[in-house]
N, C-alpha and C positions, 0 to 999 in steps of 0.2 A: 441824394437820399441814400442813407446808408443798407446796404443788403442782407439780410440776415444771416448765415452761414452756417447749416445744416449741418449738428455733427453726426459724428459716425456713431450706427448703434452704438457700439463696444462703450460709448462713454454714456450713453441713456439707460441703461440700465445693467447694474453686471446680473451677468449668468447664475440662477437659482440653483441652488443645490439639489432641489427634488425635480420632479417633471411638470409638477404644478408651478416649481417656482418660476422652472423655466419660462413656463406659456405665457406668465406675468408678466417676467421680464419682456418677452417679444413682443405683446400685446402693447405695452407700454413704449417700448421702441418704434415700433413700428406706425403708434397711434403718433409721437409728438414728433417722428419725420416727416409725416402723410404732414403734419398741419402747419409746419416749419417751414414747407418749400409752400403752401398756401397762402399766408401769412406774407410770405414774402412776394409774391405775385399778386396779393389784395393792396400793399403799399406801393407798387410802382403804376407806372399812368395805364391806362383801359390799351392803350396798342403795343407796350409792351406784352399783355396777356393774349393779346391774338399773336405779334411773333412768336410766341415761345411755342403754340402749337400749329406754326405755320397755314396761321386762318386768314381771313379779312371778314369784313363785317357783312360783307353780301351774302356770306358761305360757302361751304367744298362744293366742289362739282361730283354728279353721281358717282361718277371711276373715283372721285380720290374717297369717298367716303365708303365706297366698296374696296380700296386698296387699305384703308386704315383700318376697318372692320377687322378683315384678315391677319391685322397686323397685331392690334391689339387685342384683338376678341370679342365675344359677346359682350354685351355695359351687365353683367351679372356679378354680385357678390358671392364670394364660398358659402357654402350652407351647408348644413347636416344635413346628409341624406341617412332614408329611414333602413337599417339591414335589410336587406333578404329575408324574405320569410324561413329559408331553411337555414339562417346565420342566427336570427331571431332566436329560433327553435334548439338549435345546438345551446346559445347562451343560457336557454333557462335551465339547461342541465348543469351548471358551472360551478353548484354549490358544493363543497368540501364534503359535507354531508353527505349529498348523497352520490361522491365519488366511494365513500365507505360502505354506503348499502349496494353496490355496486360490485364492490369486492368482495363483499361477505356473501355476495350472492355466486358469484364463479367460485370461491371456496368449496360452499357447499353442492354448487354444479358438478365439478369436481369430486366430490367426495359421492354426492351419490345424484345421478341426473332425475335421479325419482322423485327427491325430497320439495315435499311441496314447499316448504321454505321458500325456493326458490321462487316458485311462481308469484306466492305473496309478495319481497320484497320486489321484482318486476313490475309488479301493478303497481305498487306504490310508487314507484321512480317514476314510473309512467305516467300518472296521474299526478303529480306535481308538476311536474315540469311542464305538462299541454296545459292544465290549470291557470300557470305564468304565464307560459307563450300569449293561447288564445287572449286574457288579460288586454297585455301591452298592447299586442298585433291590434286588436279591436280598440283600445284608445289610441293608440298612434293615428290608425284611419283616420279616425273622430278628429284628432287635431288635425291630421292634412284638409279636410274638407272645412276648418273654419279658416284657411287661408284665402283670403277675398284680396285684390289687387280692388283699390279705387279705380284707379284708369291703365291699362296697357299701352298707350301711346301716347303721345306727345309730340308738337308740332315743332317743325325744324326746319330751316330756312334753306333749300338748296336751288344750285342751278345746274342746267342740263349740259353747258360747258364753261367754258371760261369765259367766252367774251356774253354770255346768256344773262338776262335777267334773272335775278333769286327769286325764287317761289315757294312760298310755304306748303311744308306736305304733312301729314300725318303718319308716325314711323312706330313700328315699334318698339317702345323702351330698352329693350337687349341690342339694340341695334346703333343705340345713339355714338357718335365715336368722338374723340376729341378733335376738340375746329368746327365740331358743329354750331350752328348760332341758335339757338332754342330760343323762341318764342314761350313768353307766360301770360297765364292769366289768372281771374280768381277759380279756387278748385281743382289748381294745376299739380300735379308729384313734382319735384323737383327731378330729372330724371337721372343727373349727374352731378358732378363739384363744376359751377359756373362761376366766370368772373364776369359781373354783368356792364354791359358795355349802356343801357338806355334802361330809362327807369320812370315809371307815374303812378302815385300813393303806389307804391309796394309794400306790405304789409304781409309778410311770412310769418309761419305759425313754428317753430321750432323746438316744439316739446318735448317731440321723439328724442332728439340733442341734447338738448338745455336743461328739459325741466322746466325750463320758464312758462308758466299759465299762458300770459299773452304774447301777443304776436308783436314781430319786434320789425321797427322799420330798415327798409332797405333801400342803400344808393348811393352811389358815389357822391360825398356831399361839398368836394372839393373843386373849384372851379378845372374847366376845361379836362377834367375829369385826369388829375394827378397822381391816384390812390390817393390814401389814406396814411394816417401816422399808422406806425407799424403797432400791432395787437401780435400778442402770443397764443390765440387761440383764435382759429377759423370760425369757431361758430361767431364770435363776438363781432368780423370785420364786417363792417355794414354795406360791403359792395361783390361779399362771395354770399350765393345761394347752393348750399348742400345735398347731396343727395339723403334721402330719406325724409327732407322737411315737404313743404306744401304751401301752398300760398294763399292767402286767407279774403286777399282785395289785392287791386291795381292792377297791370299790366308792367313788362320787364322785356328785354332779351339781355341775351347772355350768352357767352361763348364760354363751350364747354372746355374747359383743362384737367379733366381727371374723368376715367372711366373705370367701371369695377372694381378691383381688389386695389386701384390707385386711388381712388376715393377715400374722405376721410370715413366715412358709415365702413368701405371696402378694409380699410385698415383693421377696425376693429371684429370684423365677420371671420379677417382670416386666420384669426389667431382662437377662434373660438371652435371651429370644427376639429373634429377629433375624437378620442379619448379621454370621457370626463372624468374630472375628480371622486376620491374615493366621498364618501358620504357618511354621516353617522349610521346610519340603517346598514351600511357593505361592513362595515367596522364593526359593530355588534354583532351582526351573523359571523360576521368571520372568528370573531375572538370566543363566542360562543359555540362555536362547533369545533374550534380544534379545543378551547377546554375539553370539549364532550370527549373527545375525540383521544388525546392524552390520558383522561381517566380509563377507558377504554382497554387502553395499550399498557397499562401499569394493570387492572385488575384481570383481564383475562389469562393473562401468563399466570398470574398468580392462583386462579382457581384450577386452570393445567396442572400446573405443577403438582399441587395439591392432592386432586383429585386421581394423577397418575402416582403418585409417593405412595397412596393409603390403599386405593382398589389393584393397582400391579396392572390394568389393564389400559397403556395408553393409546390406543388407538379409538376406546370408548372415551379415556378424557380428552383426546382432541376433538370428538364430535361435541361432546358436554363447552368442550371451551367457546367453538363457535356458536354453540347456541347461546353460552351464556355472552356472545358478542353481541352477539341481534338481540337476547335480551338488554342488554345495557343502552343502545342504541337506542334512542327514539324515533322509531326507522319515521313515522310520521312526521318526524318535525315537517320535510322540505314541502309533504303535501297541507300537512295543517299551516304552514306560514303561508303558503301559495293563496290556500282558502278563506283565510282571514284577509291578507290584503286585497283577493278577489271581490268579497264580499265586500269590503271597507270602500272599494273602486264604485261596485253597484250602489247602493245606498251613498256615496259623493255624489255619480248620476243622477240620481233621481233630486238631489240640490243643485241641477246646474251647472257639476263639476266634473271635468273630464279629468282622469287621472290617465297621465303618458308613463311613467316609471311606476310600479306598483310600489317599492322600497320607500318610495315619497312620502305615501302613507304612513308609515311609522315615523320619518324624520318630523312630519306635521304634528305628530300627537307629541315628538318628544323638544319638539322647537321653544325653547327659553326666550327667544330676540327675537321677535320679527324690523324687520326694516322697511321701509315702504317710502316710496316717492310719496310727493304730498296731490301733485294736479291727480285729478279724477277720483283719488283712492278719499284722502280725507277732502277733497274738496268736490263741485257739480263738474267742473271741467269746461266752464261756461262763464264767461261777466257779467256782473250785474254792477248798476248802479246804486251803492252803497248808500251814499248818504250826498245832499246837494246846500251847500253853507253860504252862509254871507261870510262879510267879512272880519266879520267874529267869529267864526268857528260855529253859529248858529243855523241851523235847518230854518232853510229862506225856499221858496214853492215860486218866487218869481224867477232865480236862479235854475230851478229846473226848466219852468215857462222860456226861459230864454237859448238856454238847453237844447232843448226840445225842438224850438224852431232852427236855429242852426243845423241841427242834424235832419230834421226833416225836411225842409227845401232844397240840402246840396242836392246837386244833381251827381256828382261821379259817385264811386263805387264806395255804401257805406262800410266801415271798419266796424270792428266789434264793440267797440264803447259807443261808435253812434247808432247800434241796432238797442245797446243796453238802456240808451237815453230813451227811445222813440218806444220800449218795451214798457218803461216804468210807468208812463202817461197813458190812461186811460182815453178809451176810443171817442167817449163822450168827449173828454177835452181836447181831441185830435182836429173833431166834427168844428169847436169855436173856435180851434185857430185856425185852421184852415178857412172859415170863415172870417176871421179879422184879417188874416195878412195874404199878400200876395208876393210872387218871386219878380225880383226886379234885376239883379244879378248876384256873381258869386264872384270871386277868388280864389281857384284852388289850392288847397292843400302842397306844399313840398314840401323839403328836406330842409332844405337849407330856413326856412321860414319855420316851420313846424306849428302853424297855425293854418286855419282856413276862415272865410269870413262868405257872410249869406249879406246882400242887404233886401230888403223887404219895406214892400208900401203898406201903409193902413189902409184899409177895405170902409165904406163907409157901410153903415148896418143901420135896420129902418130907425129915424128919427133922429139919426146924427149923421154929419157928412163928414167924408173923408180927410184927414187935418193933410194938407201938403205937404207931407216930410216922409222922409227914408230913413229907416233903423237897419243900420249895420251892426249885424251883431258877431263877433271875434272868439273862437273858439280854441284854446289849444296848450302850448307846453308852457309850465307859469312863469318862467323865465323869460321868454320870447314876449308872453302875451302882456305879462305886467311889465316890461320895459317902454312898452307901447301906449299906456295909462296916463295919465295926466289928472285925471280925481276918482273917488270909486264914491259907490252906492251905500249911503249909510242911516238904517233904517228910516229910508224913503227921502234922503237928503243927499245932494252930493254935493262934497265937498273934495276939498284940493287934499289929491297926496304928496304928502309932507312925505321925510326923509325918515320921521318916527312911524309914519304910519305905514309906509311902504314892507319897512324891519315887520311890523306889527303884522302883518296881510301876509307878510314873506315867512314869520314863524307860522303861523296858521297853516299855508298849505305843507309846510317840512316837518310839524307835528304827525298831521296825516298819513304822510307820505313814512315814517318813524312808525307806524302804524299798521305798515303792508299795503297800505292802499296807494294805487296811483291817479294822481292829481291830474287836473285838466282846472282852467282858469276861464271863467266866460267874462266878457268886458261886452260894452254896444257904445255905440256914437248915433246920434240924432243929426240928421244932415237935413237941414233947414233948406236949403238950395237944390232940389233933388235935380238929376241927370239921368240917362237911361243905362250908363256904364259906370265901373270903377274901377281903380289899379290901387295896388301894393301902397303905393302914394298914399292914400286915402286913410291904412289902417293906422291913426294918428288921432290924437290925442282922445283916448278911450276911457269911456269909467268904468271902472273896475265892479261887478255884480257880487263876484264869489268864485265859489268851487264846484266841480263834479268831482267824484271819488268811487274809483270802481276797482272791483275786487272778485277773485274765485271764490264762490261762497262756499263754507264750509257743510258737509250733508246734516240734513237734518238729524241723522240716525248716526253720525259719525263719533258722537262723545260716547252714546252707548253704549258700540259696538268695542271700543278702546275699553269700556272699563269690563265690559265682558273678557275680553282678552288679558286685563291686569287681573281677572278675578280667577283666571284659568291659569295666571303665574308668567303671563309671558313679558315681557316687558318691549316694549313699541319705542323702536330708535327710525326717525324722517331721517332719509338721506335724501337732498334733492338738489336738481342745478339750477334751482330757480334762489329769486336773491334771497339774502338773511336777513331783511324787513317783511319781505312777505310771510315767510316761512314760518319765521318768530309767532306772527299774526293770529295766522291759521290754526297753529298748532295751541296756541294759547287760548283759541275759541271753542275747539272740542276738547279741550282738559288735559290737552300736556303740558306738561311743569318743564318749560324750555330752559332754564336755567341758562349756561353762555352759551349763545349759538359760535360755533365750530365752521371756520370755512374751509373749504378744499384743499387751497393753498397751504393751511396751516399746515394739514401732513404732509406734505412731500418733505417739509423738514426736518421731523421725526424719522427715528430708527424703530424698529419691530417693535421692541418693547415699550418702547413712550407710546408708540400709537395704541397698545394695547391699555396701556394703564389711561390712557385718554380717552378711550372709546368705551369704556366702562363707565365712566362717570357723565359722558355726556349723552343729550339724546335728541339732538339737532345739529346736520351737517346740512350746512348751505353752500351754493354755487361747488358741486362738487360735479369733478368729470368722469368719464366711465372709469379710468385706471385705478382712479381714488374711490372710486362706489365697492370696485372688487377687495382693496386693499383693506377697505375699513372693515366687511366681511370677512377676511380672513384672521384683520385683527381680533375680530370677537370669539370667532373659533379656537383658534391660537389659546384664549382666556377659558376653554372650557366650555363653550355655550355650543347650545343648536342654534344655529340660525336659518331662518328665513328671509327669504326678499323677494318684495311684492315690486314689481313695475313692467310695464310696457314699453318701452321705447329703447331705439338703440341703445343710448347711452348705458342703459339696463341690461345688457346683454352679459357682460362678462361677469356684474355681480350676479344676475338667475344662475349661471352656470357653476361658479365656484360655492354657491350656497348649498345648504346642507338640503334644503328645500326651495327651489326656484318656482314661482309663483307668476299667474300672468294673466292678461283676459283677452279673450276673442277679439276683440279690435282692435291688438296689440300689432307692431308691427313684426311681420314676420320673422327677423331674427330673434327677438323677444318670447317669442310663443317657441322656436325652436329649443333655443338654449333654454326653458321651465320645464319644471317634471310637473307640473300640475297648470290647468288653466280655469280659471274661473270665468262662465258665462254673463258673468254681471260682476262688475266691479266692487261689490258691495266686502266688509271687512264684515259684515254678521254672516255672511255665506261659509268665509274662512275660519269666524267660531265653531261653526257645526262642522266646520273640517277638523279642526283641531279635537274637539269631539270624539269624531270618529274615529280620529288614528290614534287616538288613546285607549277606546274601546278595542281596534283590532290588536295593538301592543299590549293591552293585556291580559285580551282573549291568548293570545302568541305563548307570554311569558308563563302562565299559568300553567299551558300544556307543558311548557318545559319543566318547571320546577313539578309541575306531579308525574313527569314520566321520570325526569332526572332521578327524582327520588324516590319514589316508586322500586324502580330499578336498579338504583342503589341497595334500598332495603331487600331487596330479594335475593344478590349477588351476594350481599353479606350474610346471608341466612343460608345461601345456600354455601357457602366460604366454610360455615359452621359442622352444617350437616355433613359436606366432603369428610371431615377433619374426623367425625366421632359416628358415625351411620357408614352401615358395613355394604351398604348399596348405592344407586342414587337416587337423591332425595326426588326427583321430578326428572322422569324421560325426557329427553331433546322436542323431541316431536309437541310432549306435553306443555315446555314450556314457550316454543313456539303459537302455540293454537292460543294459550293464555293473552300474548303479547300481540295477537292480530282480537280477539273477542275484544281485550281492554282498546285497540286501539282505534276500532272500527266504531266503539262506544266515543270514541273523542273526536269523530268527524261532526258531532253537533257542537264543538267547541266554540267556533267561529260565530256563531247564532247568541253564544250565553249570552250577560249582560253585566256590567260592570258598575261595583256601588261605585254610587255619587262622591263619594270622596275621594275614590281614586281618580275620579277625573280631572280633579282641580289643579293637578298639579302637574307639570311636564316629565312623560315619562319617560327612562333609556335605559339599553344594556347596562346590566351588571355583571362579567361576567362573575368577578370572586363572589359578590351576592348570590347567585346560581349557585357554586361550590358549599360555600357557606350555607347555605338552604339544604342543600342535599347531602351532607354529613349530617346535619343537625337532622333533620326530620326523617329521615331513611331509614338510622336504626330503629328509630320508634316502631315501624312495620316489622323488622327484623325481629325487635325481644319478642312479640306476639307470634311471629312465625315458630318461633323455637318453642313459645309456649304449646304454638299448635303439634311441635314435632313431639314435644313429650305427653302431649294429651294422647297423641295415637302411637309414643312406642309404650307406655304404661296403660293406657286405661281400654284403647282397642286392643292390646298384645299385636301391634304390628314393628316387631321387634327383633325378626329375620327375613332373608329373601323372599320366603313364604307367604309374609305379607307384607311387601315391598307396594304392591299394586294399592292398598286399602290407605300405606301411605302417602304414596302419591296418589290418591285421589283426596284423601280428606287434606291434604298440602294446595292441591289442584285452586279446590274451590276455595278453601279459607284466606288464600296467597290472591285470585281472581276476583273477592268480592269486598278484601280489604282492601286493594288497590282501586277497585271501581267508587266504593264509598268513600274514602279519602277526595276524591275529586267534589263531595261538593265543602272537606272538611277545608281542601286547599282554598278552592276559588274566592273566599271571602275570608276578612280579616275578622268578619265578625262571626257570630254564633248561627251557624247554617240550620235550614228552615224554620228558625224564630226570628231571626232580624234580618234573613237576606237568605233568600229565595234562587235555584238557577232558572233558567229559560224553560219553557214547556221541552222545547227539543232535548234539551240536556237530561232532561228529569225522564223521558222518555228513553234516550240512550243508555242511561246507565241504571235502569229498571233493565231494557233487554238484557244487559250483559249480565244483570247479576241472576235474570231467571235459566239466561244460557249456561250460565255456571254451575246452576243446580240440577240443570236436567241434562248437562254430559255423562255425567258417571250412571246414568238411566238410560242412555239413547241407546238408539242401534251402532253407534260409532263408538259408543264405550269400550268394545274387544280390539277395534283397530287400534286405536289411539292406547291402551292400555290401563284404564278403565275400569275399576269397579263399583257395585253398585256399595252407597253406603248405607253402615245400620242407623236404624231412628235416631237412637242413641247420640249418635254423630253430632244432631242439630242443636239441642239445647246447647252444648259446649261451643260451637259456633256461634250462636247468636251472644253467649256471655263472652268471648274472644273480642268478636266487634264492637259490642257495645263498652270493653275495657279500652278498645284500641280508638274509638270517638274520642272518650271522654279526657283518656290519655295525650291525643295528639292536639284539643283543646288546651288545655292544661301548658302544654309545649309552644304552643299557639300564643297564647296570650306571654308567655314569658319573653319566648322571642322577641316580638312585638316591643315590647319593654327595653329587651335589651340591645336591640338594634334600630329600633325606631321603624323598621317598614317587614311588610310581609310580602308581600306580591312586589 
């Protein structure tokens, strides 16, 4: 038999150009090495796989399985571990932002240790950043404590020396080494990569791997135990058992050939710890704060300059310049984004949903794709007995009846399609067959047969006697079982299978089977001459009954929840490693339009761009492996989308990780739930609508603040750009308009609370940054003409028109600058006509009532002389209240054109 030959990384994948591509490429090498030297150890005979880890079948003696321990180390896979809390704590200070309020704050440390300035922007660093911290730190815990191990140990075959009997012991799973010989049963971890040397009904669940719904059999099916024809993927070879599957029925041993990070589950864990990929949410903050950040650095030199050219006094225009930095700054942002996604975390909580990355948050509200395995998510995660036909394709109840007794008299361990057969039939009719019939013997179930056979006596019941004869009735794979036929059942007749009827009986069950469902054949034979034993011999000349047809059923709530999510704009691509008859199925039953189903393979022959213009149009990937789950992922991103991916299982690891949104549930296996920034308590896709929900609500609760402080700020800079230029003083104290920019911004800690119309939810939302710019040139001056209007309201009609009354100027600039920027916030928040068609939050409407009453009662307090301060004349007000009500009706007006001319507001 020919040996496979392992190439060298360097020709599996070349070297990425970024750090992500890299991790691909290694991931990828590393995954089809691990399965390569597998593969080739599952094709040659069961004692070559004990030489090669120097075993035999009795197992190591304690010292050698205490010397290889050492040698190789614990049987543990790489895994993220959670940072230190004070690395955690350092991170949430990380943002760009608020390295600049940071520096604006030792400037004016520096410039004067007094200035309360300082202290204000301190608390705010400070309060964002533990905001984040506590956040994460408290979901992180939340996900450490839903990691459940099913079982810690597993039994292993050893002896006390060499010439000793083997005795099985119970060990802990970290401990297992290769050359062990593990014993299985049903409910068993797989605990390592085994090559099984003994085998009865084994029936392994391999979802976590595959994808595939059911349980696929296992065992060497070649005489005297040869291997197998060679397979290029471990999971497929029917005589290796994987670390991270489970065993669902039967009994096995196996000697172990791979432990930890040599395991094929190992391969792919170790390329996934690390330094994750940047994220839409890291991308958007980032490109939005050094825009901020840029405008910043262009308009503050410019009001210096300015402002030292006209007054001669620069050491008061460099105090004016740093104020008008932290004025321009939305020193809030980092704690109002902290608080929104804080908020956005609680209320996910209280659905069920632990949020681990708060940034998750917004990629959920701005996610276009989601992707999603199909077992559990669109389907129960369970078999059922679909539909039970004659041999017409017709629902026949004798067919189950015969069914039914099969599975319920075997005696070995039932599988999941005979728990789904014995499920379907009610207990009343369990009570008459078990009355009609009795167990007379069986046949079990193997590999190489893939049928099993019950025979059974008739029971005589009062008023009739028992009729002499045995029913053997033949259970299993329809190839096997219809080879073994000789006439079948045709409403209530039998007749001989002809070579036309055979075809006829043989499309019936391939239609089915073309249909996602997997087929099972029931036949019986009547044995006139009854005996108390039967062999293999015996299963001969059979009539053929019909079909069983079992299938993952798809959830009740599962088409719903799909069109809730197409109604929210996202569009839903199945990426699964289960086959493309199933998948097709399923997804055709809750309302996806499968169009060509896409298998795995296909892409590895595509280059970046095909896969991309392919992953667009299609929205079904079957039999696809982890490399390919990540790749198609990146395809979509690569295209412009947010994407999301929903799965649980190994194989799902590298895509949660590279996804813009990694998605997972509490049952998931632990690398799964590691590599997700979100876990969902319940598998359900209506849980991750009201997620999607929310982080559109917290995005743009977020966005809001920015575009009204952006602009805001803007408009104020450029008013006061104006005032430097032609006002022989200045227009608003440092100190003044600091106090301004902590009243407005302490008004916008109810921001996170507003609420957001309905129509902006529908649609998937994301950074803009030039939309930001765009937004705050265009709306900015609007507060500006008004400010100017208000400068010449009080150098003409108050006469504050020298230094003398500098004070009465900046006070009536104070409040008219403080209470137009407060009302603006509910002209911004909504695209439509504010409090006639869209209302804010009671918190908000609270907030920025305080600010604007604080506004009016500074130039009255007792702090009016510190701050600079005066009282203003009645006079004052009228011309105020006509200002704001010019400057609503005005920035409506700009509002609705906008809107027009750019298609979106917020």
């Amino acid at each position: 038999m020919t040996m496979l030959t392992p190439r060298s990384p360097a020709k599996l994948a070349p070297p990425g150009r970024t750090r992500r591509e890299r991790k691909a490429a290694e991931l990828e090498s590393r995954t089809r090495l691990v399965g390569e030297r597998l593969t080739a150890l599952s094709a040659r005979p069961g004692v070559h796989a004990l030489q090669s880890v120097d075993a035999s079948r009795h197992g190591l003696t304690h010292a050698e399985a205490a010397l290889r321990l050492e040698r190789h180390g614990p049987n543990v896979v790489a895994q993220e571990r959670a940072p230190l809390w004070f690395v955690q704590l350092a991170k949430a200070y990380g943002s760009p932002f608020i390295g600049v309020l940071v520096f604006l704050a030792a400037v004016m440390y520096w410039q004067d240790p007094g200035d309360p300035g300082v202290v204000i922007l301190s608390v705010m660093v400070g309060i964002s950043g533990l905001l984040r911290f506590w956040q994460e730190y408290r979901s992180g815990r939340a996900a450490d404590a839903l990691k459940r191990l099913v079982t810690t140990t597993c039994a292993v075959q050893r002896r006390a020396g060499s010439g000793s009997a083997p005795t099985t012991f119970e060990v802990p799973m970290d401990q297992v080494v290769p050359g062990d010989v593990v014993r299985l049963a049903a409910g068993d971890l797989i605990p390592a990569d085994l090559r099984l040397i003994t085998s009865k009904d084994l029936m392994v669940g391999q979802a976590a791997l595959s994808g595939e719904s059911l349980p696929v059999a296992k065992a060497d099916t070649r005489a005297r135990d040869l291997g197998q024809q060679e397979t290029t993927d471990p999971v497929e070879a029917d005589n290796l058992c994987l670390m991270g599957t489970s065993v669902t029925s039967g009994t096995a041993t196996g000697v172990v050939v791979a432990t930890g990070a040599d395991t094929y589950f190992g391969s792919m864990a170790g390329s996934l710890a690390g330094e994750r990929p940047q994220t839409n949410f890291d991308d958007g903050v980032r490109k939005v704060s050094f825009l901020l950040i840029r405008f910043m650095l262009v308009m503050v030199p410019v009001v210096f300059m300015v402002n030292g050219l006209t007054k001669g006094d620069w050491n008061e225009a460099f105090l004016f310049g740093i104020a008008v930095a932290v004025g321009l700054t939305p020193e809030m942002l980092p704690m109002v984004v902290s608080a929104n996604l804080a908020r956005g975390a609680v209320a996910l909580s209280k659905r069920k949903v632990v949020v681990k990355r708060l940034g998750a948050i917004q990629n959920l509200g701005a996610m276009d794709v989601l992707c999603t395995d199909k077992t559990g998510t669109l389907t129960e995660d369970r078999i059922v007995l679909d539909r039970y036909l004659d041999v017409h394709g017709d629902e026949d109840g004798e067919v189950l009846e015969y069914g039914y007794l099969n599975a319920h008299f075997q005696t070995g361990l039932r599988n999941l399609m005979d728990q789904a057969v014995i499920d379907r039939v009610d207990e009343a009719e369990e009570v008459v067959v078990d009355a009609r019939f009795s167990m007379v013997d069986e046949i079990p179930f193997d590999f190489a047969r893939r049928r099993m056979s019950v025979v059974l006596g008739r029971n005589g019941i009062v008023g009739h006697l028992a009729r002499p004869e045995h029913v053997m009735i033949t259970k299993g794979a329809v190839k096997e079982v219809l080879g073994l036929c000789t006439h079948m059942a045709d409403r209530g007749e039998r007749v001989e299978l002809t070579g036309q009827l055979r075809r006829h009986v043989t499309r019936i069950a391939e239609d089915n089977n073309r249909s996602g469902l997997r087929v099972l054949a029931v036949a019986t034979r009547t044995i006139a001459a009854p005996r108390d034993t039967y062999t293999v011999a015996d299963e001969d000349g059979l009539t053929l009954l019909g079909f069983l047809a079992f299938l993952d059923p798809p959830k009740a709530d599962a088409a719903r929840a799909l069109r809730g999510l197409a109604d929210k704009g996202i569009a839903v691509k199945v990426v699964t490693g289960d086959n493309d008859l199933v998948a097709a199925r399923v997804c055709a039953d809750v309302g996806i339009d499968v169009g060509r189903v896409v298998l795995g393979s296909e892409t590895d022959a595509l280059d970046d761009p095909a896969l991309r213009a392919l992953a667009a149009r299609t929205t079904v990937f079957a039999k696809v492996n982890p490399v390919q789950k990540a790749r198609i992922v990146r395809a979509l991103q690569a295209d412009g989308h947010t994407v999301g991916f929903l799965g649980d299982g190994i194989n799902d690891a590298a895509a949660l990780r590279d996804a813009d949104v990694g998605i997972s549930v509490d049952t998931a296996v632990d690398i799964a739930k590691e590599s997700a920034d979100i876990i969902l308590l319940e598998k359900d896709l209506t849980v991750l609508e009201q997620g999607v929900v929310q982080g559109r609500t917290t995005f743009g609760n977020t966005i809001k603040y920015i575009k009204m402080t952006a602009s805001s700020n803007f408009g104020n800079v450029f008013s006061v750009l104006v005032a430097s230029a032609f006002i022989p003083f200045q227009p608003m104290l440092a100190i003044m308009l600091l106090v301004q920019n902590l009243v407005y911004d302490i008004s916008q800690l109810a921001t996170p609370w507003d609420r957001m119309d309905e129509e902006y939810l529908r649609k998937p939302r994301n950074w803009d940054a030039k939309g930001i710019l765009r937004f705050m040139v265009t709306i900015g001056p609007v507060s500006s003409l008004f400010d100017i209007s208000m400068f010449l309201i009080m150098w003409h009609v108050f006469a504050a028109d020298s230094e003398a009354g500098q004070s009465l100027f900046q006070s009536g600039w104070f409040v008219e600058g403080l209470l137009s920027q407060t009302l603006i916030v509910h002209m911004i928040r909504t695209r439509k006509i504010p409090f006639i068609q869209s209302r804010a939050s009671w918190p908000v409407m609270v907030m920025t009532a305080l600010a604007v009453l604080t506004g009016l009662y500074l130039p009255f307090s007792p702090l009016a002389g510190p701050l600079g301060f005066v009282a203003l004349p009645a006079g004052y007000f009228p011309w105020l209240i006509g200002v704001l009500l010019a400057y609503c009706t005005l920035t409506q007006l700009v509002k609705t054109w906008y809107i027009r001319r750019f298609g979106t507001w917020l």
